[in-house]
MOPAC internal coordinates of N, CA, C and O (Angstrom, degrees):
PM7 1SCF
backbone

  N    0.0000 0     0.00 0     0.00 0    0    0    0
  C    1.4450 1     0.00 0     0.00 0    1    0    0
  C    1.5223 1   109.08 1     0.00 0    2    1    0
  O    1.2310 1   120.03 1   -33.22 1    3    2    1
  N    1.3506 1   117.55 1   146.78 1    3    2    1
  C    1.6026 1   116.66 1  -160.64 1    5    3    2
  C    1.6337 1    96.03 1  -104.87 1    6    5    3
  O    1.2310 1   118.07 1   -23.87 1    7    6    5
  N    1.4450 1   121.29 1   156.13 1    7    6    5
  C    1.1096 1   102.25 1   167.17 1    9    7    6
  C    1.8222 1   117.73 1   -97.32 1   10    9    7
  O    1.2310 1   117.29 1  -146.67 1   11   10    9
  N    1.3970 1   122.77 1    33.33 1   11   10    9
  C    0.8204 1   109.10 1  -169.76 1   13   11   10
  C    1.6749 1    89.42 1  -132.95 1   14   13   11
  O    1.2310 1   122.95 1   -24.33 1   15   14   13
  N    1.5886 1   111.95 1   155.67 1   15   14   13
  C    2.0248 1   101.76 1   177.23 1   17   15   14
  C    1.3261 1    80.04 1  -152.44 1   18   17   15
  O    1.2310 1   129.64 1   -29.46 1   19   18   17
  N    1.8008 1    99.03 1   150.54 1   19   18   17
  C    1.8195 1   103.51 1   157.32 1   21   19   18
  C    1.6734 1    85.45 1  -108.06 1   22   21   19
  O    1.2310 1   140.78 1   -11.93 1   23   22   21
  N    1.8175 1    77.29 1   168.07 1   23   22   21
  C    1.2168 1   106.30 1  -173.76 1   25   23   22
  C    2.1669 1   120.66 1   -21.07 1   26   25   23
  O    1.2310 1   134.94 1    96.53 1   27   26   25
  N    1.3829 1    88.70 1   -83.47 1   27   26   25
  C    1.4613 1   113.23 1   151.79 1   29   27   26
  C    1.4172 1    95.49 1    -2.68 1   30   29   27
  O    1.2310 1   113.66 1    81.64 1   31   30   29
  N    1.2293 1   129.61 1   -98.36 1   31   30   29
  C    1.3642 1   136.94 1  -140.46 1   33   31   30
  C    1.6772 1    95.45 1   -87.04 1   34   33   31
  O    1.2310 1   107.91 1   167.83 1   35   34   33
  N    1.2552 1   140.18 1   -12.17 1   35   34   33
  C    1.6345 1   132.78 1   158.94 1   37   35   34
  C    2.0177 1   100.41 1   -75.96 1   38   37   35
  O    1.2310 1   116.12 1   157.01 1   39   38   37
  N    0.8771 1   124.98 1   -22.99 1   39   38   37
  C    1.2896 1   136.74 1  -160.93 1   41   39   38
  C    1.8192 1    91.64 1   -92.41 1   42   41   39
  O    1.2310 1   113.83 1   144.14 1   43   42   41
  N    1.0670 1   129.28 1   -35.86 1   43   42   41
  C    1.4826 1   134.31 1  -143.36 1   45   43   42
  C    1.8404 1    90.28 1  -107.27 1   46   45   43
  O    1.2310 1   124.48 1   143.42 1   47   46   45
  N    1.9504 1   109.02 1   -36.58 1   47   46   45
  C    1.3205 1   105.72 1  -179.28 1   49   47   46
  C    1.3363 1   116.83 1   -80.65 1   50   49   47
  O    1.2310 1   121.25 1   156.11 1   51   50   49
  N    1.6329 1   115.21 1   -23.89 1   51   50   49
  C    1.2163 1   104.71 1   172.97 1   53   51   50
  C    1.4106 1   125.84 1   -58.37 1   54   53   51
  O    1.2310 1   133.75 1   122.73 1   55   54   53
  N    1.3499 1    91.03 1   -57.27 1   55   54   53
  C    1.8840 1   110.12 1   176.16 1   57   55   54
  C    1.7202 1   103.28 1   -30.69 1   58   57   55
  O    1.2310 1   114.33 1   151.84 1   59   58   57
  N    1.1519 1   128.35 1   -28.16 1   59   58   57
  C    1.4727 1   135.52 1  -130.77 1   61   59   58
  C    1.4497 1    84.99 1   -99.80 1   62   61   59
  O    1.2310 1   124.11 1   114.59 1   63   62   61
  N    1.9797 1   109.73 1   -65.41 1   63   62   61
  C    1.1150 1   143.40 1  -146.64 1   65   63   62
  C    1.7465 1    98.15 1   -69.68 1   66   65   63
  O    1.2310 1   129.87 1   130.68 1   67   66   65
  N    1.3703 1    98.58 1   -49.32 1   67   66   65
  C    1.3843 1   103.71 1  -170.11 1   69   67   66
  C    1.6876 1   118.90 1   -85.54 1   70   69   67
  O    1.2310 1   124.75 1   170.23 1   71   70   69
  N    1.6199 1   108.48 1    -9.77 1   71   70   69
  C    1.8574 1   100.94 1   164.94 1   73   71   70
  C    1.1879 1   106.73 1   -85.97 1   74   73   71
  O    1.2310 1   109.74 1   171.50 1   75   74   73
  N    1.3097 1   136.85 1    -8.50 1   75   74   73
  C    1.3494 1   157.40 1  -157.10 1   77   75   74
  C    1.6396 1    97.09 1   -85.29 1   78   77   75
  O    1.2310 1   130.85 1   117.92 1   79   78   77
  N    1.5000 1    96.66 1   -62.08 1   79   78   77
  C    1.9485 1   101.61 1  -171.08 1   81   79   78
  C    1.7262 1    98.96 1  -106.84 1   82   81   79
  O    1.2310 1   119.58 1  -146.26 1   83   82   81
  N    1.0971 1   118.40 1    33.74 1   83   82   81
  C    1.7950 1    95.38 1   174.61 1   85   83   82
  C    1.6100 1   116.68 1   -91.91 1   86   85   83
  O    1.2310 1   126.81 1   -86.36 1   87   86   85
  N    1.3558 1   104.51 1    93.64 1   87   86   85
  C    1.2477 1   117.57 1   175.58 1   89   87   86
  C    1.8990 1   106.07 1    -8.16 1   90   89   87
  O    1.2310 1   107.46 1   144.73 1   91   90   89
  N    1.4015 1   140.98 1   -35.27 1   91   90   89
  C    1.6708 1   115.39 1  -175.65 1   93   91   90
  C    1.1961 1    86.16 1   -92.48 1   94   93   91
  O    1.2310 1    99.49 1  -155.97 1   95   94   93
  N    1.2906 1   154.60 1    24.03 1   95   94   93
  C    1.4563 1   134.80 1   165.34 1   97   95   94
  C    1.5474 1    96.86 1   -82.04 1   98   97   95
  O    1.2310 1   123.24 1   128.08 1   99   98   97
  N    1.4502 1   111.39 1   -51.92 1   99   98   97
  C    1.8465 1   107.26 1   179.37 1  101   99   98
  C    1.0894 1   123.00 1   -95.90 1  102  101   99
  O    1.2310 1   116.77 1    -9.39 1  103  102  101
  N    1.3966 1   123.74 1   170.61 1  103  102  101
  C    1.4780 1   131.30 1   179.23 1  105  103  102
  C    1.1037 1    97.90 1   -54.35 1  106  105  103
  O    1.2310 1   135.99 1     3.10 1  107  106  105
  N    1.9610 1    86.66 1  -176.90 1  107  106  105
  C    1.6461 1    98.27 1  -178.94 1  109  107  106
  C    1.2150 1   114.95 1   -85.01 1  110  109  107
  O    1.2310 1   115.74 1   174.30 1  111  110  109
  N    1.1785 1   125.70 1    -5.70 1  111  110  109
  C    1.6149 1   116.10 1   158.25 1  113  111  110
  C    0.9200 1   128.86 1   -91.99 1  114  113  111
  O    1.2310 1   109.67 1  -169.02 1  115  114  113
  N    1.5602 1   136.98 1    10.98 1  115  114  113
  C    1.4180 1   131.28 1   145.50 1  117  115  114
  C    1.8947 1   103.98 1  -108.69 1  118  117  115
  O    1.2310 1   126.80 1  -165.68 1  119  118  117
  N    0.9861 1   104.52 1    14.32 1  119  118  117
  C    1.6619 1   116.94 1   173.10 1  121  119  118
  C    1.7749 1   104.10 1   -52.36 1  122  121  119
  O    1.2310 1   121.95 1   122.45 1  123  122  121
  N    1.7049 1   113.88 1   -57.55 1  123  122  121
  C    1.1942 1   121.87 1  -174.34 1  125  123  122
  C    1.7056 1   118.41 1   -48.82 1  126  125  123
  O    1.2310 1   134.19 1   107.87 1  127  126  125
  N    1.6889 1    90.17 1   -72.13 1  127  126  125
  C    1.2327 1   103.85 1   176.61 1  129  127  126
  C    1.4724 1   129.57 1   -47.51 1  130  129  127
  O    1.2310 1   115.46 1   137.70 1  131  130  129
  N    1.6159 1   126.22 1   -42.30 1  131  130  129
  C    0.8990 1   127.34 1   174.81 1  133  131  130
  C    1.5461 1   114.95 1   -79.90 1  134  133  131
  O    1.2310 1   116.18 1   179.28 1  135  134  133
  N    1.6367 1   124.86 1    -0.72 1  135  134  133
  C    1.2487 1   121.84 1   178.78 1  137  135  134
  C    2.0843 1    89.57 1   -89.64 1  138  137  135
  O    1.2310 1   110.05 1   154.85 1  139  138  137
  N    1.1659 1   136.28 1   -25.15 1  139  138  137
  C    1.3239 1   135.59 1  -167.28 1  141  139  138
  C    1.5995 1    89.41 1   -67.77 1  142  141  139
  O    1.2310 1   126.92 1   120.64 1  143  142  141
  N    1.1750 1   104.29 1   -59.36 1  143  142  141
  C    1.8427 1   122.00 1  -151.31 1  145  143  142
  C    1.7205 1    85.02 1   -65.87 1  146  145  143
  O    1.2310 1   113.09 1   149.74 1  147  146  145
  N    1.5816 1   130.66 1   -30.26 1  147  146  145
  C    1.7975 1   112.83 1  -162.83 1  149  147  146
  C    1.7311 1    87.06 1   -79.92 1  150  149  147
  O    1.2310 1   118.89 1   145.61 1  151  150  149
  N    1.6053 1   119.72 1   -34.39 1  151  150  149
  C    1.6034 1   106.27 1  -160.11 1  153  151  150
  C    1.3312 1   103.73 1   -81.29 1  154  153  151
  O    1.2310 1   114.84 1   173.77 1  155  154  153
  N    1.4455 1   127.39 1    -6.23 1  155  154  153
  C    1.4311 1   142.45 1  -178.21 1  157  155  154
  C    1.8889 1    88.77 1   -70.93 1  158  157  155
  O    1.2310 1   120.78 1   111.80 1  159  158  157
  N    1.4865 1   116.11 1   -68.20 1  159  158  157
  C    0.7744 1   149.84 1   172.68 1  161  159  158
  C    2.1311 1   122.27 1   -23.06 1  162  161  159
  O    1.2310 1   137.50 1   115.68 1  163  162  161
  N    1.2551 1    83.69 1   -64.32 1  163  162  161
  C    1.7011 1   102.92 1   170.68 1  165  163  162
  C    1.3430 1    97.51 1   -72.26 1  166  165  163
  O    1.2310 1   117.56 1   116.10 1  167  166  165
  N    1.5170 1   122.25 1   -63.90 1  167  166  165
  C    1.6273 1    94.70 1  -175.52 1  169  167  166
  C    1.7816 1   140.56 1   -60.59 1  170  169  167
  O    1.2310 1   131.33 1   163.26 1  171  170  169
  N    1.5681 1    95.74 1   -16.74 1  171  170  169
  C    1.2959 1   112.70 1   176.54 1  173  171  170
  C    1.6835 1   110.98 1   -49.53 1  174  173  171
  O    1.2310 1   137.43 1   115.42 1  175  174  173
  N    1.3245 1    83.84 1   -64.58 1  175  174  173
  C    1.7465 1   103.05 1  -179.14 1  177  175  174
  C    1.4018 1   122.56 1   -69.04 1  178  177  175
  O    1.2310 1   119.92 1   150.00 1  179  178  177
  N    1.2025 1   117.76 1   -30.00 1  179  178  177
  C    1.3237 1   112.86 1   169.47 1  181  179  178
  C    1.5090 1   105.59 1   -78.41 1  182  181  179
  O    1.2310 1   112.09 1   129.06 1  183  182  181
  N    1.4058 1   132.53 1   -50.94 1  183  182  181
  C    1.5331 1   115.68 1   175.61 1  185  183  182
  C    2.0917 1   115.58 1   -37.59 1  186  185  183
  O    1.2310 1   132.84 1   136.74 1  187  186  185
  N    2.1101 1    92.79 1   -43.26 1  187  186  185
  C    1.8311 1    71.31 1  -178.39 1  189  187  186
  C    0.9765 1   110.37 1   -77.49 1  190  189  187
  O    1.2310 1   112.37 1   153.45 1  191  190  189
  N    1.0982 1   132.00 1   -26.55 1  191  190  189
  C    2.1123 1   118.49 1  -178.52 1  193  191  190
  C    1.6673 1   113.93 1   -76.94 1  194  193  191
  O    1.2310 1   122.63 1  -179.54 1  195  194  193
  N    1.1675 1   112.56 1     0.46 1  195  194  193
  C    1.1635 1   106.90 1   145.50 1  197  195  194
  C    1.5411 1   150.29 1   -75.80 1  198  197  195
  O    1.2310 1   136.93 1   139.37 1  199  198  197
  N    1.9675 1    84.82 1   -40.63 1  199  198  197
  C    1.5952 1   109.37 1   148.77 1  201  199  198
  C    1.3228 1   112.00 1   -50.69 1  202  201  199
  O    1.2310 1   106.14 1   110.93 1  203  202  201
  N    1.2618 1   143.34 1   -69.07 1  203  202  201
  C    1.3356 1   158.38 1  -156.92 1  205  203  202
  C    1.3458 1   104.35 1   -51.73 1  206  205  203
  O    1.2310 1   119.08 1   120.01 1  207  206  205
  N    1.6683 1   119.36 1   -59.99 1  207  206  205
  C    1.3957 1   135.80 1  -178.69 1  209  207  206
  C    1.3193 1    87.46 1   -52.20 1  210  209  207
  O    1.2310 1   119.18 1    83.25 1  211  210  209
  N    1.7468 1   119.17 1   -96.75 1  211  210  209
  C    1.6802 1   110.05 1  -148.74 1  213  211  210
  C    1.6486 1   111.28 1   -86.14 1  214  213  211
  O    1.2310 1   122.71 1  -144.85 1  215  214  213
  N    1.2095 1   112.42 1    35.15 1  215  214  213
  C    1.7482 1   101.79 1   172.38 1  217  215  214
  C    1.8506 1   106.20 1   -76.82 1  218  217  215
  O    1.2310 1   138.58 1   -62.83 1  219  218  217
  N    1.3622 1    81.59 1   117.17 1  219  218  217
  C    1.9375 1   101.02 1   155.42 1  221  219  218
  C    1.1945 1   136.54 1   -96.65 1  222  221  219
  O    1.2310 1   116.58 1   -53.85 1  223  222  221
  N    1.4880 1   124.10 1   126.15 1  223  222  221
  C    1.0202 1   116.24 1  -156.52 1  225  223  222
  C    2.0377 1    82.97 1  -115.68 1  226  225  223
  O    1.2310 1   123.73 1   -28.58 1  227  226  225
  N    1.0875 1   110.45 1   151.42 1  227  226  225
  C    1.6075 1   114.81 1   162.13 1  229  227  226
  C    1.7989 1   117.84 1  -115.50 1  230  229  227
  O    1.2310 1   123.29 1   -63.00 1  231  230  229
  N    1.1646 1   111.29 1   117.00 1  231  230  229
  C    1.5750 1   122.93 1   174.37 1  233  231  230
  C    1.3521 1   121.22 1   -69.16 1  234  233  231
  O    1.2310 1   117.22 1  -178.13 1  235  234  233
  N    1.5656 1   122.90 1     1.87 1  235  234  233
  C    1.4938 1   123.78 1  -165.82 1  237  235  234
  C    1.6057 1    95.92 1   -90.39 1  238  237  235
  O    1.2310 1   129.54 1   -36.67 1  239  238  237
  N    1.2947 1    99.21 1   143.33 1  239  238  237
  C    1.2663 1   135.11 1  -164.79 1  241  239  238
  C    1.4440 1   111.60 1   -40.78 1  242  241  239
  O    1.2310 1   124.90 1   119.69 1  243  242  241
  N    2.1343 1   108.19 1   -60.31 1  243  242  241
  C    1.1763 1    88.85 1   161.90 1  245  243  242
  C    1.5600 1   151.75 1   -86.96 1  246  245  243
  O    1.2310 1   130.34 1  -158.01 1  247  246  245
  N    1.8795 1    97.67 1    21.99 1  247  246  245
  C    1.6801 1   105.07 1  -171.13 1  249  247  246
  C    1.3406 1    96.32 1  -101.92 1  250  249  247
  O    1.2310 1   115.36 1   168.40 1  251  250  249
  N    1.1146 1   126.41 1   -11.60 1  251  250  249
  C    1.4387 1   123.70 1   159.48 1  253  251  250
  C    1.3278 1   131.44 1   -63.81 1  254  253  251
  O    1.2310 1   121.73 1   136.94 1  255  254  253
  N    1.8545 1   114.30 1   -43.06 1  255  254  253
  C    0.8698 1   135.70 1   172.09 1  257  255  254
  C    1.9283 1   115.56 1   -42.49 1  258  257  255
  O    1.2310 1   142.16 1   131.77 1  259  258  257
  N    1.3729 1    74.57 1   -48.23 1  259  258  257
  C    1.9363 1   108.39 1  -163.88 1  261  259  258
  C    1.7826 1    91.25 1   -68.14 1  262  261  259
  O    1.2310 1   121.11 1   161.27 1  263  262  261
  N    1.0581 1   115.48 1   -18.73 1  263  262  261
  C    1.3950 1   117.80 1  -154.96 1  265  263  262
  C    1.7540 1   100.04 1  -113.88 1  266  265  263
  O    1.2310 1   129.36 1   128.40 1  267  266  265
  N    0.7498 1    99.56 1   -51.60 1  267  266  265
  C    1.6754 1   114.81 1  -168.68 1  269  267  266
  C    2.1184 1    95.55 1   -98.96 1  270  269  267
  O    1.2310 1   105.18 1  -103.93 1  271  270  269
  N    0.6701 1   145.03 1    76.07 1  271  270  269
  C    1.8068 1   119.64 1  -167.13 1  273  271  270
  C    1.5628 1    95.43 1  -118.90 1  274  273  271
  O    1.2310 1   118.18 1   168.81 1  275  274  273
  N    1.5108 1   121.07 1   -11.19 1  275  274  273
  C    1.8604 1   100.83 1   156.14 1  277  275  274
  C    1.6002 1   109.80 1   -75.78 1  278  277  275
  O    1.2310 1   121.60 1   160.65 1  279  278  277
  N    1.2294 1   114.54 1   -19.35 1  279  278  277
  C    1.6151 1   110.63 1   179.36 1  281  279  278
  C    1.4797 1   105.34 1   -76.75 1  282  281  279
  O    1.2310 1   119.42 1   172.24 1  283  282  281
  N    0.9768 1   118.71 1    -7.76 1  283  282  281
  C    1.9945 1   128.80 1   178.51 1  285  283  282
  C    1.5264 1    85.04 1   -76.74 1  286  285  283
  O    1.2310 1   126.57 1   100.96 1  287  286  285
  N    1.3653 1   104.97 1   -79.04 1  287  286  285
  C    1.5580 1   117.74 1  -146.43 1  289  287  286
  C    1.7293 1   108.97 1   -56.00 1  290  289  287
  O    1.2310 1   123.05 1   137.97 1  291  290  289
  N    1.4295 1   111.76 1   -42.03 1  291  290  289
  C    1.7693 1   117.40 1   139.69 1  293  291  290
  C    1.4657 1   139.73 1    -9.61 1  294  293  291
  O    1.2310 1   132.85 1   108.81 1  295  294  293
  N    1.5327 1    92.78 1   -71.19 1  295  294  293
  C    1.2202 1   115.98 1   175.30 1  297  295  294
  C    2.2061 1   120.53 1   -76.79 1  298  297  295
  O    1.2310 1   132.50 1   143.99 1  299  298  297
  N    1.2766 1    93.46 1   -36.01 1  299  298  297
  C    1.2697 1    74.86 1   162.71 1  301  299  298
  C    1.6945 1   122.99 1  -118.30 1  302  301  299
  O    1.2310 1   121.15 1  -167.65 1  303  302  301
  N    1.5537 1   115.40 1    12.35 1  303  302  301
  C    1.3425 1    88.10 1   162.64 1  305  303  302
  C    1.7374 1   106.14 1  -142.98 1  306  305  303
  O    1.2310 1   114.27 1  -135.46 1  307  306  305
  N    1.6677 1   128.45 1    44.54 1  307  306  305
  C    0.9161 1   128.60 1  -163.14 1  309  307  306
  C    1.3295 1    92.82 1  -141.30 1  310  309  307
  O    1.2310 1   112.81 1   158.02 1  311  310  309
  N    1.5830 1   131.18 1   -21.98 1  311  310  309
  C    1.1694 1   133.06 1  -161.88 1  313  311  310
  C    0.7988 1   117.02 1  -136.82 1  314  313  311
  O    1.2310 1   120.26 1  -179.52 1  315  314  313
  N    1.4149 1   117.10 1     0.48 1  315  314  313
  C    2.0475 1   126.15 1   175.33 1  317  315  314
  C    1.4485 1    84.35 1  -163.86 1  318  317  315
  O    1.2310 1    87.60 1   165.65 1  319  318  317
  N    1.1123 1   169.34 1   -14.35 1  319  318  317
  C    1.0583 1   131.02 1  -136.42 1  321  319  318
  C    1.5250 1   109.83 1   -70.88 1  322  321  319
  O    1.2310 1   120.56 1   163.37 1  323  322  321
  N    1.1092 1   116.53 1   -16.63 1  323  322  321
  C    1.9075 1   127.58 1  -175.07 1  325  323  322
  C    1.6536 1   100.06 1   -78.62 1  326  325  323
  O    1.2310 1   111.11 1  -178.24 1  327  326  325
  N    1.3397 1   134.34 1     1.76 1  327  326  325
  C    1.1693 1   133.29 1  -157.11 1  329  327  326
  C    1.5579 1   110.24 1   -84.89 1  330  329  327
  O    1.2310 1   124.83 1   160.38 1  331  330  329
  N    1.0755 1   108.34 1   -19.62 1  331  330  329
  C    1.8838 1   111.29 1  -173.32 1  333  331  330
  C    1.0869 1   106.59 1  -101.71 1  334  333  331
  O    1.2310 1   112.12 1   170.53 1  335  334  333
  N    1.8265 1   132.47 1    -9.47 1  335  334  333
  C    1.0861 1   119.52 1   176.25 1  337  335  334
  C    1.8685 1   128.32 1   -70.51 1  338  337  335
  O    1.2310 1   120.10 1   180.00 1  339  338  337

C-alpha cells in the first residue's frame, strides 16, 4: 500500500470499502459491526475531502524555502555556488 493516493483512487477505495461493510448487504449479525466500520468509514472520508477541498498551498519564496530547505541548500551551493566568483 503506497502512502500517497489521488483523488480518483481515495474515491474508488471508498466505493470499494463501503459495498464491502454496508450493514443491509449482511445479516443481522454482522449488521452491527459493519454499521461501526461504515461510521468509522464516513468519517474517514469525509475528513480527507475536506482536506482535498480547502488545502492551501503558498508559492512565496520563503514558505517554500521553510518547506523544501534541502532544495535551498541545493540550489545555492550545489548548483551555482561557484557562480559569483
Amino acid at each position: 500500500m503506497s502512502e500517497t493516493a489521488t483523488l480518483k483512487e481515495i474515491k474508488g477505495a471508498y466505493k470499494t470499502l463501503s459495498h464491502r461493510h454496508h450493514p443491509d448487504k449482511h445479516g443481522i449479525a454482522a449488521g452491527e459491526e459493519n454499521g461501526e466500520m461504515m461510521k468509522r468509514l464516513n468519517l474517514a472520508y469525509k475528513l480527507l475531502m475536506d482536506y482535498c477541498d480547502n488545502y492551501r498551498y503558498s508559492f512565496s519564496e520563503e514558505d517554500v524555502a521553510r518547506t523544501y530547505p534541502h532544495d535551498e541548500y541545493l540550489r545555492r551551493y550545489y548548483y551555482g555556488w561557484f557562480d559569483g566568483m
